[in-house]
N, C-alpha and C positions, 0 to 999 in steps of 0.2 A: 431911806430916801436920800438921795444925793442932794447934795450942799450948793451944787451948781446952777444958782436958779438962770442962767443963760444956756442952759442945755436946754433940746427939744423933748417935749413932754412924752413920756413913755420910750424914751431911748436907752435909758439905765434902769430899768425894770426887768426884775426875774418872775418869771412865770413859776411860780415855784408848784402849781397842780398839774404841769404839765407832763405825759408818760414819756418814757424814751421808746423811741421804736427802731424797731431789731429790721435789717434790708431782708425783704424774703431771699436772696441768693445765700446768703451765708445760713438764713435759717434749714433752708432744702439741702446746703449742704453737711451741715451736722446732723440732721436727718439720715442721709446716705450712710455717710462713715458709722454711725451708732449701728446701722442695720446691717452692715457688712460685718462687724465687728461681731454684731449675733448670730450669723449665719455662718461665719468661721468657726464660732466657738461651739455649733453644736457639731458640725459637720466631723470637728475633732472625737469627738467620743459617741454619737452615734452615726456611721458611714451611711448612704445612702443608699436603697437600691441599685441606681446606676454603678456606682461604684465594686459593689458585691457581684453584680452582671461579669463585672470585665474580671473579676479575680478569679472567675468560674473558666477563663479560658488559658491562664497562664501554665506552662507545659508543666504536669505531673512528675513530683517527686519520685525516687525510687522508691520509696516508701507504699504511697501510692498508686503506682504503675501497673495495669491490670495484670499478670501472666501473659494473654494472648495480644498486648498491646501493637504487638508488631505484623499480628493477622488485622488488623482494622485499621490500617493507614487509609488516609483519604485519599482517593482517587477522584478520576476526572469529573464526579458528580459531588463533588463537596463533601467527602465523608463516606460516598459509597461507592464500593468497587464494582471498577469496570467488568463486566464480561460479553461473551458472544451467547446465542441462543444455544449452545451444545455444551456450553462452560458445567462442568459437576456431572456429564452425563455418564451412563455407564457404555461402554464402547467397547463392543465385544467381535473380533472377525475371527471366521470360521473359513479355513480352507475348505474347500469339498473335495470330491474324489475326482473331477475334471480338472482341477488344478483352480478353476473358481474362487475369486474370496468374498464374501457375504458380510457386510459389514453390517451390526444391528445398533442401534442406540436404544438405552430405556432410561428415564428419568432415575435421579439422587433422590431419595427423601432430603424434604428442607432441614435445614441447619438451624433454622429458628436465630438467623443474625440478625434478621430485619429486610427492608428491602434493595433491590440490586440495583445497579442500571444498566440495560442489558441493552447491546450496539444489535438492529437488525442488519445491517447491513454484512450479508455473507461474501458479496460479490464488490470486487474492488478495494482497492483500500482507500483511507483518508487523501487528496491531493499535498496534504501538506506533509506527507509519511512518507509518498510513495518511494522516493528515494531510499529508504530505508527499512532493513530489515529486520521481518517481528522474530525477537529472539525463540519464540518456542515452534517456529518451525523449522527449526536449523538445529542440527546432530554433530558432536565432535568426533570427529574419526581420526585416523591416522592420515588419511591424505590433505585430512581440514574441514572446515564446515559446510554441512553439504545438507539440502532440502530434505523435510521430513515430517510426514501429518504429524499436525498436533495434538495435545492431550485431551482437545473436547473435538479432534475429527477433523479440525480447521484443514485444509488443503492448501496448500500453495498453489494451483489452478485456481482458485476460485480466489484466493486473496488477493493475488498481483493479476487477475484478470482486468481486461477492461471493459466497463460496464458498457450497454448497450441496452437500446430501448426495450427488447421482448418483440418487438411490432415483425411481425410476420409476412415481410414484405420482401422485397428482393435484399438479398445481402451479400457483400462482397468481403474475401477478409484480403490483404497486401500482407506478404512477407518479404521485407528486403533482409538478405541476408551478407556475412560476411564483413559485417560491425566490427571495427579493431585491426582489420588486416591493415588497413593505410589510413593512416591518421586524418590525413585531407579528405577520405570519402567517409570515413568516421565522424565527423564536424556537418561537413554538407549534409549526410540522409538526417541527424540525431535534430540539427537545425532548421531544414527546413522543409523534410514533408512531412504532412498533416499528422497532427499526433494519433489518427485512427489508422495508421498506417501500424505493424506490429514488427518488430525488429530484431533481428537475430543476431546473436553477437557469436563470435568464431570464439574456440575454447582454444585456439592456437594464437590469437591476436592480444594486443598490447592495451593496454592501460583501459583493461574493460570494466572493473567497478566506477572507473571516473565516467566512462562512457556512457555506463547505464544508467546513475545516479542522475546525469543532466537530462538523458531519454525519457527515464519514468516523472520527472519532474513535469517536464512539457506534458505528457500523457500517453504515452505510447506503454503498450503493452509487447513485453521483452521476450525472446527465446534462446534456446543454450543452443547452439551451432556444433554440435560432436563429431569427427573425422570417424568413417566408417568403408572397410576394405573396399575397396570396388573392383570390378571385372577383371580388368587388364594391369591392378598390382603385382608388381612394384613399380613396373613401371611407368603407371602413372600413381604417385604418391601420396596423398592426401596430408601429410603431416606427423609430426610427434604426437605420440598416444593416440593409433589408429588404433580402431576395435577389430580383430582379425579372426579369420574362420580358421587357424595354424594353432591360436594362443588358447590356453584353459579358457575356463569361466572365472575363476578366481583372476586370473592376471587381464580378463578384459571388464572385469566389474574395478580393479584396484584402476584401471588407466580412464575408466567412465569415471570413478570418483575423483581424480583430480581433474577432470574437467570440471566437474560440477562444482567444485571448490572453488572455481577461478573468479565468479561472483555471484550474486545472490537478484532473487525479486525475480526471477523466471517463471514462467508459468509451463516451463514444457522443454523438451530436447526434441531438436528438429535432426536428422541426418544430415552431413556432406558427405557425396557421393555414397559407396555402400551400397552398389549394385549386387558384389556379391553375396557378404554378409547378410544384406537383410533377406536373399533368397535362401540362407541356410538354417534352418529350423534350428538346431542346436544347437549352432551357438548365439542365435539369437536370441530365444528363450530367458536364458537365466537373465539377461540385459532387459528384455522388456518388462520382464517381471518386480526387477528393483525399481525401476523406474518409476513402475504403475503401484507398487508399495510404498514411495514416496509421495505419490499426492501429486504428480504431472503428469503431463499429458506428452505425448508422441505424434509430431505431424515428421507424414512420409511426403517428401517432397514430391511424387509421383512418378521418379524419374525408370527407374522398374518396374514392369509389370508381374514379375515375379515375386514382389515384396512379398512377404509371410506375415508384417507387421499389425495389417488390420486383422488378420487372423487372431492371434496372440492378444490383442487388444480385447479383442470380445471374447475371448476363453476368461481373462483374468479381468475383466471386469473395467479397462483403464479406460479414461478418454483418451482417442484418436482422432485422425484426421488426414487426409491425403490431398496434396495439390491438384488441381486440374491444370492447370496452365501453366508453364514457364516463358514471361512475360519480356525477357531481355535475349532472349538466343540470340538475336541480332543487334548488334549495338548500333541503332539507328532508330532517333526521336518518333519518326513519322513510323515506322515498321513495331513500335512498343505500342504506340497508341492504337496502332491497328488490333495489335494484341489485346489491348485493356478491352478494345471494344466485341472480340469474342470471348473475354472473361464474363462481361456485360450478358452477352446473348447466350451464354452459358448457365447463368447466373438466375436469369428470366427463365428459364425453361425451367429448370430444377428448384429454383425457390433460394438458390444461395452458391457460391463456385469461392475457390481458392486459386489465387496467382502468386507463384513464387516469382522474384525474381532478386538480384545485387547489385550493393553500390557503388553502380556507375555513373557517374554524370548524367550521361543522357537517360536513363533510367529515372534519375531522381529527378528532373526536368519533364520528363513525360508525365510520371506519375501525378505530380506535384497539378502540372495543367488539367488533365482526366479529373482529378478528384473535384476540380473550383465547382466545375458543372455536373457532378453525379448526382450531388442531393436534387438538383433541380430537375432531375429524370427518374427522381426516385427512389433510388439505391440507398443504402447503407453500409457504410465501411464498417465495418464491427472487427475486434481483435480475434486472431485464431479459436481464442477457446472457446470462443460462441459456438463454434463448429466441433470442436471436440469435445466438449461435456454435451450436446445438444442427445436427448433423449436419457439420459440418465438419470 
């Protein structure tokens, strides 16, 4: 007790039963840190499943590395490879004694891999591909790489085709041709008429893989433009690497391959000129025939009546096609549109017409007007090979 009897009463007094109390913040925090502390320490010497998960995916030692590791890369389905419905088939052609070829497919026994992802789509390719081409339908030759079915059958026709509804209604297909010869009419058709418009590129013209790659991008479906003897040669001339009724078959199949070389994503060889040629059975033959062994298609511009080509087409089996109309004879806007419009009633009466015509100005300017209003009357622009595979 203090001595101070003028101090106030209970002011120097110690509560000596009094507890000490601990702040709950400090007490919750030593709580935390103890429990962190135990949960590091187990996590140390027994791992957790999650952890055991992720060490199940870190890439395989050599040790470890299956043999067939490099057959089971993942593809576009996470794991499992891509393919088409004819991918493993057995794919057998049989010439016949008409010269005919018969081509059979019969199913692989399964491989027991597991399962596939199989792309249905036979007709068309991906929009974001189309630029580019699928390495296995392309062969390396001597003159360079040049169109050629693929190992499950796949066709260049039908890959770089462009899709179309099926719908059985009037259908129109547009060939502008002669893509490449002049760079300014090359930019005008590739930019701005309708991408169902189908477009021929010259195997004698400049900077055509640049051409096509922006053409098939927009949507247009492509064809190989080939120089073919015509009537009144030499003097009138068609270009380097004509096909000539003079020359072997060997030395006009070696001048068709470097055309075909020039670029890729075609769905066919159209003629320029080739009046005579294509009314000479023998030397047209061997030519049709590689062609239709490669998986394209052959449109005759119509401009012969004597062609021999749809003949040859139906012996060996190929798709073809023959223009009805040449839509630019006269280079005048009002005189093409008149045109378009007996492609139209052509078109209507038979269920479908073909109009070639090239790019010219006023060509691409008529077309381009024609087309705003056809859907509205009906029609359907569909790409050539609608018309050349059609019944096959």
């Amino acid at each position: 007790m203090s001595a101070d009897l003028h101090a106030p009463l209970g002011q120097s007094r110690k509560d000596r039963g009094a507890r000490r109390r601990i702040p709950l913040g400090s007490l919750a925090g030593w709580l935390v840190a103890i429990g962190l502390l135990g949960l590091s320490s187990y996590s140390t010497f027994m791992p957790l499943p999650l952890t055991a998960l992720y060490m199940t995916d870190q890439p395989e030692t050599a040790d470890t590395m299956p043999a067939d590791a490099s057959a089971s890369k993942p593809g576009a389905g996470g794991g499992m490879e891509a393919s088409r419905p004819r991918s493993g088939a057995n794919v057998e052609r049989t010439v016949t004694e008409d010269g005919s070829v018969v081509t059979k497919y019969s199913p692989k026994a399964r491989d027991g891999k597991g399962p596939a992802l199989i792309s249905t789509q036979d007709v068309g390719q991906d929009p974001r591909m189309a630029s580019l081409p699928d390495e296995n339908l392309l062969e390396d030759t001597p003159e360079g790489r040049i169109p050629v079915v693929g190992p499950d059958g796949l066709r260049p026709v039908d890959l770089y085709a462009r899709p179309w509804s099926g719908a059985r209604g009037t259908r129109i297909a547009i060939v502008v041709g002669g893509i490449g010869l002049s760079q300014t009419g090359s930019q005008k058709a590739v930019r701005e008429l309708p991408p169902e418009v189908t477009l021929a590129f010259a195997s004698t013209g400049n900077s055509l893989t640049r051409w096509m790659q922006e053409a098939r991008r927009k949507g247009h479906e492509v064809l190989l433009q080939v120089p073919f003897e015509p009537i009144d040669y030499p003097a009138n001339d068609p270009g380097r690497g004509t096909l000539l009724i003079g020359k072997s078959a060997d030395e006009n199949l070696k001048n068709l391959h470097q055309a075909m070389a020039r670029m890729t994503n075609y769905t066919g060889i159209m003629n320029y000129m080739g009046g005579r040629f294509l009314a000479d059975g023998e030397a047209l033959e061997p030519v049709m025939r590689d062609i239709g062994k490669r998986g394209l298609l052959f449109l005759d511009d119509g401009s012969t009546a004597r062609s021999l080509s749809g003949d040859f087409a139906k012996a060996i089996g190929m798709p073809q096609a023959y223009g009805n109309l040449l839509l630019d004879g006269q280079l005048d806007r009002r005189a093409i549109l008149d045109k378009l419009d007996e492609l139209e009633r052509i078109a209507r009466r038979s269920g479908g017409a073909i109009g070639t015509a090239s790019a010219f100005d006023e060509t691409i300017l008529a077309i381009r007007e024609w087309a705003k209003e056809a859907s509205g009357r009906g029609i359907e622009i569909v790409g050539v090979s609608a018309f050349a595979t059609e019944g096959e």
